[in-house]
Backbone bond lengths (Angstrom), bond angles and torsions (degrees), N, CA, C in turn:
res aa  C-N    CA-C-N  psi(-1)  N-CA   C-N-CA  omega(-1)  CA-C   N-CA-C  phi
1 X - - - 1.447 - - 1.526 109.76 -
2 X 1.043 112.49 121.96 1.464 131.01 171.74 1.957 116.65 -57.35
3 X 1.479 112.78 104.03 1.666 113.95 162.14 1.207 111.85 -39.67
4 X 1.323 111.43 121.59 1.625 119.22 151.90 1.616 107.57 -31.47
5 X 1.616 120.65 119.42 1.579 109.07 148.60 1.329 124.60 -92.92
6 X 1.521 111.88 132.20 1.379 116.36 -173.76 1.364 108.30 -116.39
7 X 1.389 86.08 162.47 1.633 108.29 -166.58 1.067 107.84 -102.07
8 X 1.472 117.97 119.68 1.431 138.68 -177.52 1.819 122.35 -114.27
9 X 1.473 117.80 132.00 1.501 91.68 156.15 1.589 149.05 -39.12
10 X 1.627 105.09 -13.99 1.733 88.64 165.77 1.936 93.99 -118.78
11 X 0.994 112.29 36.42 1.675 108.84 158.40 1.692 99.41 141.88
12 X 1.427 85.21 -173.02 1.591 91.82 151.20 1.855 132.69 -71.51
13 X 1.240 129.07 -173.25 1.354 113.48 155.74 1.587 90.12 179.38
14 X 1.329 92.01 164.55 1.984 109.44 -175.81 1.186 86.24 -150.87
15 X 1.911 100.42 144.15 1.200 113.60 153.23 1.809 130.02 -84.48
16 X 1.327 95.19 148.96 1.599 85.81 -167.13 1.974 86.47 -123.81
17 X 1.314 87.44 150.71 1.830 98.02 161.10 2.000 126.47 -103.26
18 X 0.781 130.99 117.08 1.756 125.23 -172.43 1.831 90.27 -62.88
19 X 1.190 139.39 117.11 1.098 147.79 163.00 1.795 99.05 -89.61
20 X 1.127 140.78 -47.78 1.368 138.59 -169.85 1.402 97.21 -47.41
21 X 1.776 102.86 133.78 1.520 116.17 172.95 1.570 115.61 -67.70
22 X 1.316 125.72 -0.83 1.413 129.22 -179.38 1.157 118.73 -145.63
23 X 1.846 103.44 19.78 1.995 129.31 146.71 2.232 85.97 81.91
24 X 1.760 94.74 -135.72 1.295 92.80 -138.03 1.175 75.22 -104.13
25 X 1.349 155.39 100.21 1.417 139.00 -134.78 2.258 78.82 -154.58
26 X 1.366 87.50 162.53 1.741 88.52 179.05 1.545 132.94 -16.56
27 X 1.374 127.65 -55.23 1.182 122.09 -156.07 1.775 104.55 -87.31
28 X 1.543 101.20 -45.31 1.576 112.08 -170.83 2.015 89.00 -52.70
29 X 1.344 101.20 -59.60 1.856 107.77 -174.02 1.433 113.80 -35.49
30 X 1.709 115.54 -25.89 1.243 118.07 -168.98 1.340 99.04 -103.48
31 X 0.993 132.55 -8.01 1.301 118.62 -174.88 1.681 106.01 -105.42
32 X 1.177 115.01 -37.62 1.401 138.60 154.14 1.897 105.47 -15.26
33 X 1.789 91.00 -79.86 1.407 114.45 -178.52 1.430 104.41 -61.10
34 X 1.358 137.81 -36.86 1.245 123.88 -160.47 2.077 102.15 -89.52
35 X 1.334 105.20 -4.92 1.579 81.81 -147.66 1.694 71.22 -104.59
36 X 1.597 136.81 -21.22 1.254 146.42 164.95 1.774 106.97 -34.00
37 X 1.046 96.52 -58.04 1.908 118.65 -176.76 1.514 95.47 -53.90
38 X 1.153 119.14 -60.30 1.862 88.94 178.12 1.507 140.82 -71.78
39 X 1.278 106.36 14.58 1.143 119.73 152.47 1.956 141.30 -103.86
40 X 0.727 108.55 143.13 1.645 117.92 -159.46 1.257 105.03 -78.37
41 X 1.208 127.37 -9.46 1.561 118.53 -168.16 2.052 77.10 -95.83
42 X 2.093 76.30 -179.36 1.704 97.72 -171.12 1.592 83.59 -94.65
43 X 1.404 111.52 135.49 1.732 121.85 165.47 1.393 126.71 -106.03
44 X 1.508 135.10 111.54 1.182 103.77 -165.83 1.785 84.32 -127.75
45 X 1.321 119.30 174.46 1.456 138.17 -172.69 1.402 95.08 -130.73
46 X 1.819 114.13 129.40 1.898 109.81 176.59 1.109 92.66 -119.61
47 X 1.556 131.67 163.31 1.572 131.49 160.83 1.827 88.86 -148.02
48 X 1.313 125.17 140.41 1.040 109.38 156.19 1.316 119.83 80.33
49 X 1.399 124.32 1.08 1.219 117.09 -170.89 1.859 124.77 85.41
50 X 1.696 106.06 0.78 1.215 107.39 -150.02 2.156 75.12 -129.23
51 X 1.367 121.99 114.45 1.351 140.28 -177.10 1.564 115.93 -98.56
52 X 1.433 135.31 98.65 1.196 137.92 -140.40 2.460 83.47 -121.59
53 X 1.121 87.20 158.66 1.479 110.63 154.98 1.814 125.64 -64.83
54 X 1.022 151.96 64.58 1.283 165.77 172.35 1.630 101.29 -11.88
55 X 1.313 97.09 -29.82 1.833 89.76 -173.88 1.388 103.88 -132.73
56 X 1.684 99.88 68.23 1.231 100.46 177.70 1.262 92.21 -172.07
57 X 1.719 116.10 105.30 1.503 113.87 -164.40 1.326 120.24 -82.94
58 X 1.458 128.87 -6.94 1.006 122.61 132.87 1.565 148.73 -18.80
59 X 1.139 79.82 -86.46 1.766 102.85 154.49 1.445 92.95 -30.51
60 X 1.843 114.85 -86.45 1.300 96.48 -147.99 1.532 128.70 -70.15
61 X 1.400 105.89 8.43 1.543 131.08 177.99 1.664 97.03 -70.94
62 X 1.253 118.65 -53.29 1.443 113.12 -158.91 1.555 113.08 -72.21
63 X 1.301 109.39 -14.26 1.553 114.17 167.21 1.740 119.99 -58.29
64 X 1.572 86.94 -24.32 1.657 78.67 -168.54 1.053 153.94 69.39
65 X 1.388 109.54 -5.01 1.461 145.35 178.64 1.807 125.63 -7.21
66 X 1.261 136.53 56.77 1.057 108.10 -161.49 1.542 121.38 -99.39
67 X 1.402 129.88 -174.94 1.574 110.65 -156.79 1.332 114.60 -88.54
68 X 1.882 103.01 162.76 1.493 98.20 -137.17 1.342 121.34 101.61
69 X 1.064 141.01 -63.14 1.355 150.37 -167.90 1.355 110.13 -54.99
70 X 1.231 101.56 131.73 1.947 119.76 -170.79 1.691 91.27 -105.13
71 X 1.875 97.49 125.48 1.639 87.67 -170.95 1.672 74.90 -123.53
72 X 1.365 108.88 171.75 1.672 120.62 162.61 1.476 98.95 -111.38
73 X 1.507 107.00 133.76 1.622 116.74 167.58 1.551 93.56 -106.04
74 X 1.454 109.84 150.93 1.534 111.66 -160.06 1.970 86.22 -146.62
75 X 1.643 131.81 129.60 0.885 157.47 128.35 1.134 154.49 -70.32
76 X 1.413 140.12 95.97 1.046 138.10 165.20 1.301 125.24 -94.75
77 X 1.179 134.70 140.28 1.694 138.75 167.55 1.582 98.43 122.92
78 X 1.414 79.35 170.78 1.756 103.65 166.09 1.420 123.30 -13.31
79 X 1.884 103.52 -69.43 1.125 88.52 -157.79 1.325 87.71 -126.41
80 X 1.649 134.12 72.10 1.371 156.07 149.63 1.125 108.98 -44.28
81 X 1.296 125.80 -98.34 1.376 147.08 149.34 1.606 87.34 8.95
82 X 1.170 123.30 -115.77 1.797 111.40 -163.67 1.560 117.06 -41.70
83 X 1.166 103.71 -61.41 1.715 87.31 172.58 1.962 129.77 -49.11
84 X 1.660 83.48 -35.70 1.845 69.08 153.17 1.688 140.56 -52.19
85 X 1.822 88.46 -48.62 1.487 91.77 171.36 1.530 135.81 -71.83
86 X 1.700 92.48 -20.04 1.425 98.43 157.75 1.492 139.19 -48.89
87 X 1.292 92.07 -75.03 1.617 104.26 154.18 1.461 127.85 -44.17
88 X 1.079 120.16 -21.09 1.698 110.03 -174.31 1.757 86.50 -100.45
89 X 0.814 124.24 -33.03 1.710 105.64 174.63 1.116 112.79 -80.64
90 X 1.189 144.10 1.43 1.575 146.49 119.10 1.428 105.72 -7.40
91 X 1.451 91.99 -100.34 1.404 104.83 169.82 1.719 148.88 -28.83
92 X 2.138 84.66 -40.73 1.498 84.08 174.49 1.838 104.35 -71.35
93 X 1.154 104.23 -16.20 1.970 93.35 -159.34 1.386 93.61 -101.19
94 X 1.444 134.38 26.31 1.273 130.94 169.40 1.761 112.16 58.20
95 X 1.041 111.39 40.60 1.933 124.34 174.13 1.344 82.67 75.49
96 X 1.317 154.03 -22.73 1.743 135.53 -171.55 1.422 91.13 -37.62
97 X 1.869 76.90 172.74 1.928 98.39 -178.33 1.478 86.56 -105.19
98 X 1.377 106.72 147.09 1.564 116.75 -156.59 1.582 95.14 -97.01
């Protein structure tokens, strides 16, 4: 089941859950970051109070993410709104190919 995305003064945002048994760890981060990049809006991932770049696997490396973990994906631009939903079905299907 898909999080409500809500609309906030600094964008949109959805909550997402890390379902992967070994969290947000290299490959999910890369696929994360890469599939983020085709979209035009700004993407960012929060955990903790600590707000990283979405398309920048770095970034989403330094979160550390492990499973379990309630992250906020946060959107701005145009086309937010879909890339939100993009990204959170990421998540729901555990990085699978959909």
């Amino acid at each position: 089941m898909q999080e409500p995305i809500e609309e906030t003064q600094e964008g949109l945002t959805v909550t997402v859950c890390v379902a992967n048994d070994q969290g947000l760890h290299a490959r999910p981060a890369a696929r994360l970051a890469q599939e983020a990049q085709k979209f035009g809006a700004e993407l960012f991932l929060a955990m903790d109070g600590m707000e990283v770049d979405a398309k920048s696997i770095l970034d989403i490396l330094s979160l550390a993410a492990a499973k379990g973990t309630r992250l906020t994906l946060r959107g701005v631009g145009a086309d937010a709104r879909h890339a939100l939903e993009h990204l959170s079905a990421l998540f729901r299907n555990r990085f699978r190919e959909e």
